[in-house]
N, C-alpha and C positions, 0 to 999 in steps of 0.2 A: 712352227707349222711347216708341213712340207711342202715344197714348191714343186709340183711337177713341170718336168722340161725335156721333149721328145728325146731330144739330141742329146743331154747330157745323160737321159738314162738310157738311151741304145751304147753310149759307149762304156758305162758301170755295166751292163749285163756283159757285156762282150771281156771286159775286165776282170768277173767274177767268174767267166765259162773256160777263161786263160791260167786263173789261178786253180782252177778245179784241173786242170788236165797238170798244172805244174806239180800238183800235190800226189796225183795218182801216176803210176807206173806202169801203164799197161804190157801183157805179155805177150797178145799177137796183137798186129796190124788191124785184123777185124772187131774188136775189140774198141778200139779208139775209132770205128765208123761206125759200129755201135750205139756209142754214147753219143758221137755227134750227130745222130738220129734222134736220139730220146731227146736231145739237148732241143733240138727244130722243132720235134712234136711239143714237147711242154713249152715251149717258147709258142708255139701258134695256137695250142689249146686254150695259155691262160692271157690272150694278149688284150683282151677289156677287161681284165680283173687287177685290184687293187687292193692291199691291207686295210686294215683299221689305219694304217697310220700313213695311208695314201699314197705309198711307194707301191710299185711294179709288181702283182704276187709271182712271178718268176724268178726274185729275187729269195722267195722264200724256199721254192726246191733246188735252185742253186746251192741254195745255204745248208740246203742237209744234205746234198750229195757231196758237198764239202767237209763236212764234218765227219760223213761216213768213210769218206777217202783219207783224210786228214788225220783225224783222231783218233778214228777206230782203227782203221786200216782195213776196209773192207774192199772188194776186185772192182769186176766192169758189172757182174753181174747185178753187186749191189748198187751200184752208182745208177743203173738205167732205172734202175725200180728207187730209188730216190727221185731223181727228174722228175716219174711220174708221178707219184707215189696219190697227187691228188689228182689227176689226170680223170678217173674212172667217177668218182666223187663228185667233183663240181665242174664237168665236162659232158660235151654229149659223147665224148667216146667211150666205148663198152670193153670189157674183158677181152669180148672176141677180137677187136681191133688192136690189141696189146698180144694178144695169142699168136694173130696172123702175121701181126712187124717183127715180134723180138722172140715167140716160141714159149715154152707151155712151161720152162721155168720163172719166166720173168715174169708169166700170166700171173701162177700163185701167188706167190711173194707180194705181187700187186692186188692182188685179191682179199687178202690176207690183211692186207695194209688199211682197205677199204672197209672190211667190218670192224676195227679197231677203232679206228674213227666212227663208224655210226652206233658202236656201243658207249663209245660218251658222250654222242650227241641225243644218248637216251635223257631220259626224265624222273623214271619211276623207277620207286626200290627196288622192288622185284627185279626189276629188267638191269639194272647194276649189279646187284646181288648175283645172279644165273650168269650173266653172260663175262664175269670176271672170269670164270674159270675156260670162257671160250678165249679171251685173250693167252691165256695160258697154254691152249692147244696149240697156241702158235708154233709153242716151243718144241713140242714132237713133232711138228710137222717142216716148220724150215725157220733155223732161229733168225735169220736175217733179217725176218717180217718184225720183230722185237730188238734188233739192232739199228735197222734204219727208223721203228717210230721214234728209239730211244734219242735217237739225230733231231728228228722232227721235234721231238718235245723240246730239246735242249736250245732249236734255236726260236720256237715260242717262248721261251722261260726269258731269253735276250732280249724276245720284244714286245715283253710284257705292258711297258709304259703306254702304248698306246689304247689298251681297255679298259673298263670301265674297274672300279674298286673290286665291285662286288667278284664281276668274272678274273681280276686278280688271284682275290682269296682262295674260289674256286678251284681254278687250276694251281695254283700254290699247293692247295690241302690234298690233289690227284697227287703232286709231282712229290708230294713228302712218304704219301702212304704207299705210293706204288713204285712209279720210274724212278725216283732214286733207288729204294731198296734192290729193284731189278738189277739194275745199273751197278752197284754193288755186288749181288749176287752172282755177274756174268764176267766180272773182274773188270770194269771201267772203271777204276777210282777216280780219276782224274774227274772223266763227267758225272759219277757219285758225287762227287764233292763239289762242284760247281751249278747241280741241281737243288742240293739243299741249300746252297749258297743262296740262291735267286729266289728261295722259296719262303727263306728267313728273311730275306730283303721287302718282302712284301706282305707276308703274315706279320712278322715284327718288327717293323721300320726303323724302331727307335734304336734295340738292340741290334740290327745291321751297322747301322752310319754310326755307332757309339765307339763298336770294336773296332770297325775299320779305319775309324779315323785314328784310335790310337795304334793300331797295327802301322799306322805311317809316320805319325810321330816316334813311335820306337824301333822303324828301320834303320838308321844310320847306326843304331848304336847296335843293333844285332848283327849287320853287316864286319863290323870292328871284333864283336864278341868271335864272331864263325873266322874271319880270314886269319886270327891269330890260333884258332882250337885246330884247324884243319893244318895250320904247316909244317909242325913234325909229322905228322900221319902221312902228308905227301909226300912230304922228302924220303921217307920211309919206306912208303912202297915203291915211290919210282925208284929207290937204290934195287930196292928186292927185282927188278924188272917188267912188273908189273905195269898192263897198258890201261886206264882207265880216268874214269870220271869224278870228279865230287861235285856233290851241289846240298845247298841248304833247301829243303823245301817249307814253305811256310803251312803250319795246320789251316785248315779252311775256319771262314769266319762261324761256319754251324757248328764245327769240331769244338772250337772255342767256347762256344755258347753252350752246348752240352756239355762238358767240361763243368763250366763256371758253375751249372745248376748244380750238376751231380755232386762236386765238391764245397757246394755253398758258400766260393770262393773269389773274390773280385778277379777283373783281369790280372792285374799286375803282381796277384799271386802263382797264375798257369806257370807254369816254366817249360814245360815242352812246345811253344808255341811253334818251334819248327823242329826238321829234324835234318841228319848228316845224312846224305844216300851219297854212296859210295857204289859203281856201276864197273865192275872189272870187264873185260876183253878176255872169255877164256873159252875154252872147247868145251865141249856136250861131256867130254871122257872125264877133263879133271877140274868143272867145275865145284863141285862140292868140295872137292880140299883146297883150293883156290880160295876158296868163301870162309876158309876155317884159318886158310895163311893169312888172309887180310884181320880175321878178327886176332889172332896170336900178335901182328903187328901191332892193330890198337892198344892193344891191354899192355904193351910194353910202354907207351905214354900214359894211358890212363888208367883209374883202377875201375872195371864194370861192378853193374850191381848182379850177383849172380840171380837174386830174384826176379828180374827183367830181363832174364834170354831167352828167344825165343827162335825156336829152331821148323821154319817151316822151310827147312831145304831136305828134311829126311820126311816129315809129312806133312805134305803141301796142302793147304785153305780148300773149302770146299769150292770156291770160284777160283784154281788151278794155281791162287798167288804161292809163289816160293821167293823164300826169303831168308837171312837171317838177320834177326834185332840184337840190340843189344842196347846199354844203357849205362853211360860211363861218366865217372866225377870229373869236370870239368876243370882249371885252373885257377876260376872265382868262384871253386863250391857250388858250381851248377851243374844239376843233372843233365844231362844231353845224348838223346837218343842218335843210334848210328844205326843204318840200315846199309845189309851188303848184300848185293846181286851179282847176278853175269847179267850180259847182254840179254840173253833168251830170256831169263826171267823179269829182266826190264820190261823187256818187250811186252810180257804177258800181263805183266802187272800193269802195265799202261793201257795196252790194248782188247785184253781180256778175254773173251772166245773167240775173236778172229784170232790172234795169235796163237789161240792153242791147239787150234784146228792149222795152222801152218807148220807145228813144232811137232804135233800128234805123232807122225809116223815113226819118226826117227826116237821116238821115247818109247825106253821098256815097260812103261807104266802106264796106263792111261789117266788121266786127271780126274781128280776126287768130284771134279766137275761133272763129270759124266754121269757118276753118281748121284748126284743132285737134281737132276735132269732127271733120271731114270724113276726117285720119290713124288717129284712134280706129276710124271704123268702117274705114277701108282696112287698120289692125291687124285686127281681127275677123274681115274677110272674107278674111284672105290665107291661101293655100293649106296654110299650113306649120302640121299637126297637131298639135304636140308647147305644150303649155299651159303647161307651166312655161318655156318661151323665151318665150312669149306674155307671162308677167306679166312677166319681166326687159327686155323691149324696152317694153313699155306704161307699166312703170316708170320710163322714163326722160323718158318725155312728161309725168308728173309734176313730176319734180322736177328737171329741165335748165332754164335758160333757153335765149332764143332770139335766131338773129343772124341777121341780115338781108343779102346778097350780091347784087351785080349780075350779070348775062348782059352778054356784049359790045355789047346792042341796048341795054343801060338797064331791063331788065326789074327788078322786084325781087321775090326768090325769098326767102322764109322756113324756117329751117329750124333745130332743135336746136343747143343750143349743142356744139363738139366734132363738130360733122360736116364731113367731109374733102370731097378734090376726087372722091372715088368718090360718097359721097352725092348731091350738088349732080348729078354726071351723071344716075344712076340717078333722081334728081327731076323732071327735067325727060322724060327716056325712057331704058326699057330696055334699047334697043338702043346708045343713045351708054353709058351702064353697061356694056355688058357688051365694048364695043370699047376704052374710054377707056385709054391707055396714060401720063396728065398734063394738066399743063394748063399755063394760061399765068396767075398771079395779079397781078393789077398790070401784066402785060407782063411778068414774070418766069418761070421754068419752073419747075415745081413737081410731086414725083411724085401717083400716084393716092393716096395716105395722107396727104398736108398735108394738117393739120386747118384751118380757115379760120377766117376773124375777120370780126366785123362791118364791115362797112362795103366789102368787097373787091370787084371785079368779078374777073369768073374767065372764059376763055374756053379750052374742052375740046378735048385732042386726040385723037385716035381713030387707030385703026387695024383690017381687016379679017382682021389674023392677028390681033389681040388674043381671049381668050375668059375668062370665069370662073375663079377658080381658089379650092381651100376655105381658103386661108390669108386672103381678102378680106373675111371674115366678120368676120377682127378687122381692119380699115381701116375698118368702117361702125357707124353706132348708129344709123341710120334704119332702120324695118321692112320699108318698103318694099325697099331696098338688100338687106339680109339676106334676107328672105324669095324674092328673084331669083337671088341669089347662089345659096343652099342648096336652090332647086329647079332652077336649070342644072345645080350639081355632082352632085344626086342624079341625075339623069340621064344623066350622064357616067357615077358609080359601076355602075348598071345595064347597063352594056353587060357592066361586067367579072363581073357575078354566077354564070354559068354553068364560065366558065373557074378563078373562084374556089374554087366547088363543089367542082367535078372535082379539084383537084389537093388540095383538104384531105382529100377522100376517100380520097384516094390517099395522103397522110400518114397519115393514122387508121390506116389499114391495115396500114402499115409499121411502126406503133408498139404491135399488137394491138389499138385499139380500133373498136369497133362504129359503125358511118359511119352512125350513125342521128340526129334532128332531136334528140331529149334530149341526147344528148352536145355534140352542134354550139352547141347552145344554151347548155352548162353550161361552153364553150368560150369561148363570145360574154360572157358574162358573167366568167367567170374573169380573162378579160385588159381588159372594161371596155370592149366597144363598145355604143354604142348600137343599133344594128342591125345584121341580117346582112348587110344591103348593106353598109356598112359593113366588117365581118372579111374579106366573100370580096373585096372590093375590095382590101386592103391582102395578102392569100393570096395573089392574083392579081398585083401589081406587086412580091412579094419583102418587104414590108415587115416580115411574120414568117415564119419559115421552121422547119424539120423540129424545131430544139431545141428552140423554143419545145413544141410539140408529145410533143416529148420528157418536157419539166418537167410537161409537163400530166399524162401516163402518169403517171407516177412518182407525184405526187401526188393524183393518182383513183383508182391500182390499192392506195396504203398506206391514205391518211388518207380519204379521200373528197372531190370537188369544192370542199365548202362549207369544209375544211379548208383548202384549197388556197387559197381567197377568203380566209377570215380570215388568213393568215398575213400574205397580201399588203398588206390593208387594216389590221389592226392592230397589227402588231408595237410599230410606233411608240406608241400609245395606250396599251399596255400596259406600255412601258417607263416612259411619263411614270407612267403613275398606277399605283401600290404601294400605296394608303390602303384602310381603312377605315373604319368609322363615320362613316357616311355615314346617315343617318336620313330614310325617307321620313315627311313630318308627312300631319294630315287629306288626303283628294283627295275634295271631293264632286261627287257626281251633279248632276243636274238638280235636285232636290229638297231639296240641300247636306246629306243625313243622311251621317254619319263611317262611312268603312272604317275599320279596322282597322291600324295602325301596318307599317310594312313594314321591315326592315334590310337595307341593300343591300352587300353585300360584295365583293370586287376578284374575279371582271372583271363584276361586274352594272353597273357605272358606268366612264364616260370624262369627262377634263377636257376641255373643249371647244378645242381651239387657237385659235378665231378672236376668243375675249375669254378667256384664261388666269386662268379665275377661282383664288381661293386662302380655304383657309378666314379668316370673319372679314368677308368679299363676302357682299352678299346677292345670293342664287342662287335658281336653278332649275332642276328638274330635266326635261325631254325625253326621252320616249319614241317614236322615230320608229317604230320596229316593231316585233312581239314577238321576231324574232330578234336583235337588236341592243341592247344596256348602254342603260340611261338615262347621257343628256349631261348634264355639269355646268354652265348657262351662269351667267355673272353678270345680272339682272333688267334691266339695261339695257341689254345685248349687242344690238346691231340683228337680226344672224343670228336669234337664240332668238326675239324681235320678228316678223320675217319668219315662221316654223315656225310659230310659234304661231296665226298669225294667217291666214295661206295654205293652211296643210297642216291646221287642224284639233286640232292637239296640245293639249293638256289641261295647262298646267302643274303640274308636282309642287313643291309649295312642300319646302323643303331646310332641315335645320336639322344644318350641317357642322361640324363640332367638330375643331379644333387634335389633331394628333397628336407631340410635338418630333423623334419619332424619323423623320416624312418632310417630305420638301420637295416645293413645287411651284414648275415655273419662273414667272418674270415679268418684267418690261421696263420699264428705266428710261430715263431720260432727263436728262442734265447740262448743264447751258449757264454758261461762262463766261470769265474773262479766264486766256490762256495764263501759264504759268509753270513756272520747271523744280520736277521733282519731286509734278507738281500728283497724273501716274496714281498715281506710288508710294505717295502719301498715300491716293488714293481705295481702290486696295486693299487698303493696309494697313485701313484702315476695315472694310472687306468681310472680308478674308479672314480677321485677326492680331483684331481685337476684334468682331467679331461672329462668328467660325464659320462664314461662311456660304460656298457653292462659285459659283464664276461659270463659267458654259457660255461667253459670248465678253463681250468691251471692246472695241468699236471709237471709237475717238474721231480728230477732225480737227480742226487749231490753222491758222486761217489770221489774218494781219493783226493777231495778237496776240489774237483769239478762240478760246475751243474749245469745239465739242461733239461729245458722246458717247452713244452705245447703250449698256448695262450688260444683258446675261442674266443674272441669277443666280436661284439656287432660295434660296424661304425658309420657313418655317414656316406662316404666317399673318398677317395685316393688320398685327397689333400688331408683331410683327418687321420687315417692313417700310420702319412709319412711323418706327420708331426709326432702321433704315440710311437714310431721306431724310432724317431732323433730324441727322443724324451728317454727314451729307456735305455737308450746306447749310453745317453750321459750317467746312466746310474754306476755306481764305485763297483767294479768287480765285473761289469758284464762287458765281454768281449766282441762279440756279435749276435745282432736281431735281424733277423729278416721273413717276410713273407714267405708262407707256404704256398708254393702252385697247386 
């Protein structure tokens, strides 16, 4: 518990406002009077305010004007609008007073700072939904507003401990789906990877303290592995006269974790757990053959894998990283990744867009970053209203890499990893998009949907009977492509709106119902369109006709509309989930004072299908609407991640208790060496000594290998883990594990 004490915390602030001026450089005299300006005002503004966790809140804009000066490597400018950052917020001072002291750039940036904070101290979908793409205007307007939240978040994510579970999750499931990816995309890897760090520490507890502990039992022995791999390579270059660095970096503990899933591989099978960076001392002129003499040195100690080189010093990452990889047989037959840099590209790699806007001028290129940037605001400005497609395509400018493709002239065009030959058209113009009928790849013929590969040249064929069609929406993951696509077809749809009309009017009629907009609407939503353009379009070409209409009656005139909607939509959820004791725990407020215990009973709750949680998982619970069951999801579910953090939802922490007499389904996973008798065995396991029912077994034995799917429903975690230790011991099968 913290003990506040006047005196020893005026000398920690004064301690932290000393190491903030030690870490930052400033360039004129006014500048360092500047901030010891801003430093007095946030010091008098926030001097009765206090954290959740009862320390000085001054300590906390300390903390990200340090991070921003420290880390990022941000100026004076950014450090005063850190100081302040919540000055305007939970202060009575106003914009104009920040206008008047420090001038109309430190206003924005503070301004800027202050609707990003009030758009997730929102509530409701809609208003997370629409005003995500306002945080993103950040970024055409001055990215520093998105630099110093990135501070801000990062030193919340540190002092995480003092809030309550639920507002844990929360901000966990923000900082996974947004600020890291950002943080990534703007070249921060360091705090990329220290945000997911802290995000997996408190989504999945167990999986944090699991890895990290053995990450420290097997440091001594990696430290012995590296100082023996690295000392021909040293001696090597310093003979060559080469000025530089080596250092082992360790992968972070979420790198690990992702890793272990995708490979469905324990830790102490990972072998990249760190890697070699290697940081030469060279000039802007002859860095790049610098970067090629270091790798020609390595390869004379070790032999690389040529399938693992990777060359982003001729074209550099769309967040500006340049680098060369490479990936070489170790001593003890261990693969071991080596990463060679200059200095500049250190810098940029660490520091991300503050550095690249310090390197900009002096480079004949501008950074593929800019690029990036320039798609961001062409997503924001494009015509297509609907925000939740908006976050799902801007989402993927996060977290896609990117590959690089010729024009038949030699051009090189950048573009998302997984974009086809419809993209590439639509990239370069609308019009070749919306005629393209193929292409020619390599000189080969190829439809509009080949997804492309780096390095390809492509030359587009066209045709003027070609046009739009709505099934092309899934050939594209560029926004540009989609958002062309879906405003040709909506246009198309539009002709048919009239004739649509008239003939459902003309059904309603025939079926007794009133041709009025409530019904039409209770119609549109019954069968799941998104718009009316939409039903009277599909009315209009037959695609539903008079029974449909029919079912509708029937189910309007007994049960009513919203009956007719649940049947459709939850029959399934209903059958899976029979439980209950389901126990909602605390949910607090803003203020974290306790409601009142809630028990939720069958149908107030759904299992969620897209992580099949089971009791025994730690869960949470989701409340999309008030007509709608709280969701069961499991706390690391991406989906629940997603809601949580997008839509606003308040997680209900869940304390789900084993019932023996129900089951819920789940999904395994067997991998092993064919033999006869191997299924009889597995189900014998399943069915004859555990009791348990299996929904399906699919399994496939090739080359004397087999793996398998297993559905089956079980009780709880403990039952479970007992059918994986049961089927691991069967003769021939190598590993079983749960499906996420």
């Amino acid at each position: 518990m913290y003990q506040a004490d006047p005196e020893t915390e005026k000398r920690e602030i004064l301690k932290r406002y000393r190491n903030l001026l030690n870490l930052w450089k400033p360039r004129h005299p006014e500048d360092r009077k500047n901030v010891r300006k801003a430093f007095k005002m946030a010091l008098e503004a926030h001097k009765d305010m206090r954290r959740k966790s009862g320390e000085p809140y001054i300590y906390h804009p300390l903390s990200v004007a340090t991070i921003a000066a420290g880390e990022i490597g941000l100026g004076a400018t950014s450090i005063i609008c850190a100081l302040l950052h919540d000055v305007v917020e939970d202060t009575e001072y106003t914009i104009e007073d920040i206008r008047g002291l420090f001038g109309e750039k430190v206003a924005g940036i503070i301004d800027g700072l202050t609707k990003i904070k009030g758009i997730f101290d929102q509530r409701t979908a809609s208003i997370h939904a629409e005003n995500f793409k306002k945080i993103l205007l950040t970024l055409s307007d001055d990215v520093r507003v998105i630099l110093i939240k990135l501070a801000d978040r990062l030193h919340n994510m540190r002092t995480l401990d003092a809030l309550s579970t639920e507002k844990q999750l929360k901000i966990s499931s923000e900082t996974t789906v947004l600020y890291a990816p950002l943080a990534h995309r703007l070249g921060l890897h360091a705090i990329k990877s220290e945000l997911e760090d802290l995000a997996l520490k408190y989504t999945e507890p167990t999986v944090y303290e699991t890895i990290q502990r053995k990450l420290r039992e097997s440091a001594k022995g990696r430290l012995r592995f590296v100082n023996k791999f690295i000392y021909p390579v040293k001696k090597d270059l310093a003979d060559k006269g080469f000025r530089f660095t080596i250092q082992a970096r360790e992968k972070s503990i979420a790198a690990i974790w992702q890793k272990m899933k995708k490979k469905e591989i324990p830790f102490e099978e990972i072998y990249d757990l760190f890697a070699i960076r290697i940081v030469i001392d060279s000039a802007m002129e002859t860095e790049k053959s610098d970067c090629w003499k270091v790798y020609a040195a390595i390869t004379d100690h070790y032999r690389p894998n040529m399938e693992r080189l990777r060359d982003w010093i001729s074209i550099p990452k769309a967040n500006g990283y340049e680098a060369l990889h490479t990936t070489v047989m170790s001593h003890t037959g261990q693969w071991v990744e080596i990463q060679i840099r200059s200095r500049r590209m250190d810098d940029i790699a660490e520091k991300g867009y503050a550095a690249h806007w310090k390197y900009k001028e002096s480079m004949s290129l501008n950074s593929q970053l800019d690029n990036w940037l320039d798609r961001i605001k062409e997503m924001i400005e494009s015509p297509d209203a609907n925000a939740l497609s908006f976050i799902d395509d801007v989402k993927g400018y996060f977290f896609l890499d990117e590959i690089s493709v010729f024009t038949p002239q030699g051009e090189l065009r950048t573009l998302p990893a997984n974009s086809t030959v419809l993209d590439f058209a639509y990239a370069i113009h609308s019009e070749l998009g919306d005629t393209c009928i193929g292409a020619k790849i390599d000189k080969k013929l190829a439809p509009i949907n080949q997804v492309l590969k780096n390095g390809q040249q492509v030359e587009l064929i066209t045709s003027r009977k070609q046009s739009p069609k709505e099934e092309w929406i899934q050939y594209v993951v560029t926004t540009r492509a989609k958002s062309h696509i879906k405003l040709v077809v909506r246009d198309e749809k539009k002709r048919y709106t009239r004739q649509g009309k008239e003939k459902l009017c003309q059904w309603f009629h025939q079926t007794g119902i009133d041709c009025t907009h409530e019904n039409t609407v209770k119609f549109q939503s019954a069968y799941h369109y998104n718009t009316l353009v939409d039903l009277y379009y599909d009315v209009a070409r037959d695609r539903l006709g008079i029974k449909d209409i029919r079912l509708f009656a029937a189910n309007n005139l007994r049960d009513g509309w919203i009956s007719f909607i649940n049947k459709n939509n939850t029959k399934k959820n209903r059958k899976a989930v029979a439980a209950n004791n389901l126990r909602e725990a605390t949910v607090p407020h803003e203020d974290f004072r306790q409601q009142d215990s809630l028990i939720l009973v069958q149908p107030d709750f759904t299992v969620a299908s897209c992580c099949n949680p089971i009791p025994g998982d730690e869960v949470i619970g989701l409340k999309i609407s008030e007509n709608l069951p709280v969701q069961i999801h499991r706390t690391k579910c991406p989906t629940a991640q997603e809601q949580i953090s997008m839509f606003g939802n308040q997680p209900l922490k869940l304390d789900w208790t084993s019932q023996t007499s129900i089951s819920y389904l789940t999904h395994i996973k067997v991998s092993g060496m064919d033999r006869i008798g191997l299924i009889s065995e597995i189900t014998r396991i399943i069915s004859s000594e555990l009791s348990l029912n299996i929904q399906s077994f699919h399994i496939d034995a090739q080359n004397g290998l087999t793996q398998g799917e297993i559905n089956l429903y079980v009780q709880d975690t403990s039952v479970l883990r007992d059918c994986l230790l049961k089927i691991k011991n069967v003769e021939g099968i190598v590993k079983v594990t749960r499906i996420d």
